[in-house]
Short mmCIF file of the C-alpha atoms (twelve columns), coordinates in Angstrom:
data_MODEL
# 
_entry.id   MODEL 
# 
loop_
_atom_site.group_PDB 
_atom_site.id 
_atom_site.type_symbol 
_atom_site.label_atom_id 
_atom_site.label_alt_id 
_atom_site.label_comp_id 
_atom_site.label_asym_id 
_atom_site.label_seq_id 
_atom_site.Cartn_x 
_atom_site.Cartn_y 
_atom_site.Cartn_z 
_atom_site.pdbx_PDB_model_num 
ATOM 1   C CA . UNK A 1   1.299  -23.073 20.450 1 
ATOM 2   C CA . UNK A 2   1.806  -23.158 24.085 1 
ATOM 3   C CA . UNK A 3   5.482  -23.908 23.610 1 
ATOM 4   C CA . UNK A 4   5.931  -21.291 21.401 1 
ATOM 5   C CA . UNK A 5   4.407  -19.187 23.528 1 
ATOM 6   C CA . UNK A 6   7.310  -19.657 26.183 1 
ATOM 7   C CA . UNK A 7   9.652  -19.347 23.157 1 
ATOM 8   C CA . UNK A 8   8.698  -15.751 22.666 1 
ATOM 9   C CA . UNK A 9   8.747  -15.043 26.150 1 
ATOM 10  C CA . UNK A 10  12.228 -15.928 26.583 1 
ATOM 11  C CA . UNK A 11  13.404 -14.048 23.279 1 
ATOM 12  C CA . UNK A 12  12.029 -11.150 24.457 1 
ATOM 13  C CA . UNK A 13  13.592 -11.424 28.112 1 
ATOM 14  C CA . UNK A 14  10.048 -11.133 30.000 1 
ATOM 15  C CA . UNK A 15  9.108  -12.668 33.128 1 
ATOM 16  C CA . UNK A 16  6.081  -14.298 33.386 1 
ATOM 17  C CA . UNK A 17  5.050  -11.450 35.039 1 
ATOM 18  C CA . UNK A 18  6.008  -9.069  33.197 1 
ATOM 19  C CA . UNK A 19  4.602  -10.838 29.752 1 
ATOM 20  C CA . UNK A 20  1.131  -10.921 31.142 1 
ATOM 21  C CA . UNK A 21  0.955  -7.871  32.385 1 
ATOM 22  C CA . UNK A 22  1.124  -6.595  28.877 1 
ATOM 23  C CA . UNK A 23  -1.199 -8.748  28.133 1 
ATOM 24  C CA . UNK A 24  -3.569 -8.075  31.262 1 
ATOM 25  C CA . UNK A 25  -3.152 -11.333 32.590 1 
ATOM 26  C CA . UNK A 26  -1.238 -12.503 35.613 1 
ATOM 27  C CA . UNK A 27  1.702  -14.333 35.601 1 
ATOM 28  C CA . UNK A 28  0.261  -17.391 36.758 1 
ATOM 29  C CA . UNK A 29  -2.602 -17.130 33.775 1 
ATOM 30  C CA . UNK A 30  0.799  -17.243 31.572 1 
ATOM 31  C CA . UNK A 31  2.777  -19.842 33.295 1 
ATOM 32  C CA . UNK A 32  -0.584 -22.284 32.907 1 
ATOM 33  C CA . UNK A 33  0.071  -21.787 28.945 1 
ATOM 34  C CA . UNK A 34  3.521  -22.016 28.869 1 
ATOM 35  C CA . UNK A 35  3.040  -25.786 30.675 1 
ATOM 36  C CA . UNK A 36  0.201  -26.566 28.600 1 
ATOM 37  C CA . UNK A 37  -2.668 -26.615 31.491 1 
ATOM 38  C CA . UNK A 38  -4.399 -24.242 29.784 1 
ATOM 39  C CA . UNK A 39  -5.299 -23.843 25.817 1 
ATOM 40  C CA . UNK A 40  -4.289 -20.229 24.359 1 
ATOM 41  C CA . UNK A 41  -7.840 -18.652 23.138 1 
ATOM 42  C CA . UNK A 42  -7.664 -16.833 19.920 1 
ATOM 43  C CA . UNK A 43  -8.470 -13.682 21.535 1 
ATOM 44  C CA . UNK A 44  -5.097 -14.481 23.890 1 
ATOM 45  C CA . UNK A 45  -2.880 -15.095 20.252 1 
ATOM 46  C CA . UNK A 46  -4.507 -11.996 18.575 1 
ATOM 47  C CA . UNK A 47  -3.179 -10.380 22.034 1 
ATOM 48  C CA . UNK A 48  -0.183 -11.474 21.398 1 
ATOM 49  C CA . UNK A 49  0.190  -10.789 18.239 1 
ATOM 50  C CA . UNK A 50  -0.484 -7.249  18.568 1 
ATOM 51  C CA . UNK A 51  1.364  -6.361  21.477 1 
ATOM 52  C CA . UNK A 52  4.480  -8.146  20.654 1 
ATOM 53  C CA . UNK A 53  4.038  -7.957  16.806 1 
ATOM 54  C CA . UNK A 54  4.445  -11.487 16.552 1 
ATOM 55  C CA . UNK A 55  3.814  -13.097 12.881 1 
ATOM 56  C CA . UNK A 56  0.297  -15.411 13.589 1 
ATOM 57  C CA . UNK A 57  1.896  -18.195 11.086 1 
ATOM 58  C CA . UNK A 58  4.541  -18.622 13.795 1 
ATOM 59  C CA . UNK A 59  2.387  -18.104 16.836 1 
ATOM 60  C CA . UNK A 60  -0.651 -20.561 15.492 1 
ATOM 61  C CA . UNK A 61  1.703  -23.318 13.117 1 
ATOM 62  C CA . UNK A 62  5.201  -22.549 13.919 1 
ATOM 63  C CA . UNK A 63  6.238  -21.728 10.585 1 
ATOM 64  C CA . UNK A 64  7.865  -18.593 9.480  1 
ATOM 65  C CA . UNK A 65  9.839  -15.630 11.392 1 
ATOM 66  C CA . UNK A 66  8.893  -15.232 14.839 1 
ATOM 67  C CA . UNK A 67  8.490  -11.275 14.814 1 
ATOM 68  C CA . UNK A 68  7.146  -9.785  11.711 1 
ATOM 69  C CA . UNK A 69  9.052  -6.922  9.753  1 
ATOM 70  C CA . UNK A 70  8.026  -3.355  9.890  1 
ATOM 71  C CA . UNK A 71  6.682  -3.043  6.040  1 
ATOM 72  C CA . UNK A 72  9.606  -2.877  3.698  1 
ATOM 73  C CA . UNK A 73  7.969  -0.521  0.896  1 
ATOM 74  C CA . UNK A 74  7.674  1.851   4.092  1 
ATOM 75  C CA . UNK A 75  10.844 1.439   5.308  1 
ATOM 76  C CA . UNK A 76  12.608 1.977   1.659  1 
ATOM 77  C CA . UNK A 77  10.954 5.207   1.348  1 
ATOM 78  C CA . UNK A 78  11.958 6.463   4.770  1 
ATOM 79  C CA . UNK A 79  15.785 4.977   4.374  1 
ATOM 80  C CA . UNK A 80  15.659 7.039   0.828  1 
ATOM 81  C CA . UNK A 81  13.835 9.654   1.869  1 
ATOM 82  C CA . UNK A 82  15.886 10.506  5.114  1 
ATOM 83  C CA . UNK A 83  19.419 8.650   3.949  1 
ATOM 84  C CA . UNK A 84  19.271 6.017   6.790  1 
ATOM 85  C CA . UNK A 85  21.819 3.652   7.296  1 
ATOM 86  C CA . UNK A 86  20.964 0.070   7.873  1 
ATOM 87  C CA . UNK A 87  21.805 0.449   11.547 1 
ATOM 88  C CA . UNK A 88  19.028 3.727   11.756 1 
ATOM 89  C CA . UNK A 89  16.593 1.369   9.843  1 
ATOM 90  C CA . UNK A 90  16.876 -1.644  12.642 1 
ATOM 91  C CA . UNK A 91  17.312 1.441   15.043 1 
ATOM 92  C CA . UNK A 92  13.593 2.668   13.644 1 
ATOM 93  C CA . UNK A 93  12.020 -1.056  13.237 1 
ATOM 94  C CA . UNK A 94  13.010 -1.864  16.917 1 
ATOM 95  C CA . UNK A 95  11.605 1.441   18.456 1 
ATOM 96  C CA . UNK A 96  8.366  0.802   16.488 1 
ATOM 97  C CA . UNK A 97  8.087  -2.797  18.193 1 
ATOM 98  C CA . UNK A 98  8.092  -1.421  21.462 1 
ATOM 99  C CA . UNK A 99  4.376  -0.796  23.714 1 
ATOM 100 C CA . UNK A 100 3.459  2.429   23.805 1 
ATOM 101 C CA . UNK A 101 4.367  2.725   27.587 1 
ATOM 102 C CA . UNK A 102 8.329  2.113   26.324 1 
ATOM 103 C CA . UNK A 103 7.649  4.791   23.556 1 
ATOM 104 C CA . UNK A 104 7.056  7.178   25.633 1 
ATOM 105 C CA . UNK A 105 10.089 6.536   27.977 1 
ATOM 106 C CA . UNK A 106 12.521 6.955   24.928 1 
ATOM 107 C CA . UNK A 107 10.724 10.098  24.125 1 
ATOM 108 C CA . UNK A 108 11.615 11.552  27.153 1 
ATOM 109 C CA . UNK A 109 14.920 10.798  27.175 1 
ATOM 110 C CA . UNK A 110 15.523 11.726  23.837 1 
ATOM 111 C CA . UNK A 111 13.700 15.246  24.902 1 
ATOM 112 C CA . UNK A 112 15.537 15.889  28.118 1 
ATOM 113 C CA . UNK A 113 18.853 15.520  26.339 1 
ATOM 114 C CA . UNK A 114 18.883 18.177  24.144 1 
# 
């Protein structure tokens, strides 16, 4: 899991830093579970999990997608509902991945510009 825990990082371009600050660790906390020195707790993976919305069969065995999907019933209704292109569906999945912190940024963008 440790490994895979590295893997993630790097997919989602975050330093060390950067990851366990999201996670309220330091950086150090994360590079001692990257290198195996230190065992990731199952709070830690729920934490994980969660904040990244990470799929637990790929966190804990390594087996499936590494991010899971936003629910497709969901997102069929909204795409039918609201005519949205596949590019507004990633557009929609993607923005719903993101902390609430990064939310908020887009928000006011997206609110200064009009």
């Amino acid at each position: 899991m440790n490994q895979r825990v590295k893997e993630l990082r790097k997919a989602l371009h975050l330093s060390q830093s950067q990851f366990g600050k999201k996670l309220c660790v330091t950086g150090p906390a994360i590079s001692r579970i990257e290198k195996g020195d230190r065992a990731v707790t199952d709070q830690m993976a729920k934490a994980i999990c969660n904040e990244f919305n990470v799929n637990p069969d790929w966190l804990y065995n390594g087996t499936g997608e590494m991010l899971r999907e936003f629910p497709s019933p969901l997102m069929e209704q909204l795409a039918q509902e609201f005519k949205l292109d596949e590019l507004e569906q990633e557009f929609i999945q993607d923005f719903l991945t993101l902390d609430a912190t990064e939310r908020q940024i887009i928000a006011r963008f997206l609110r200064g510009s009009k």
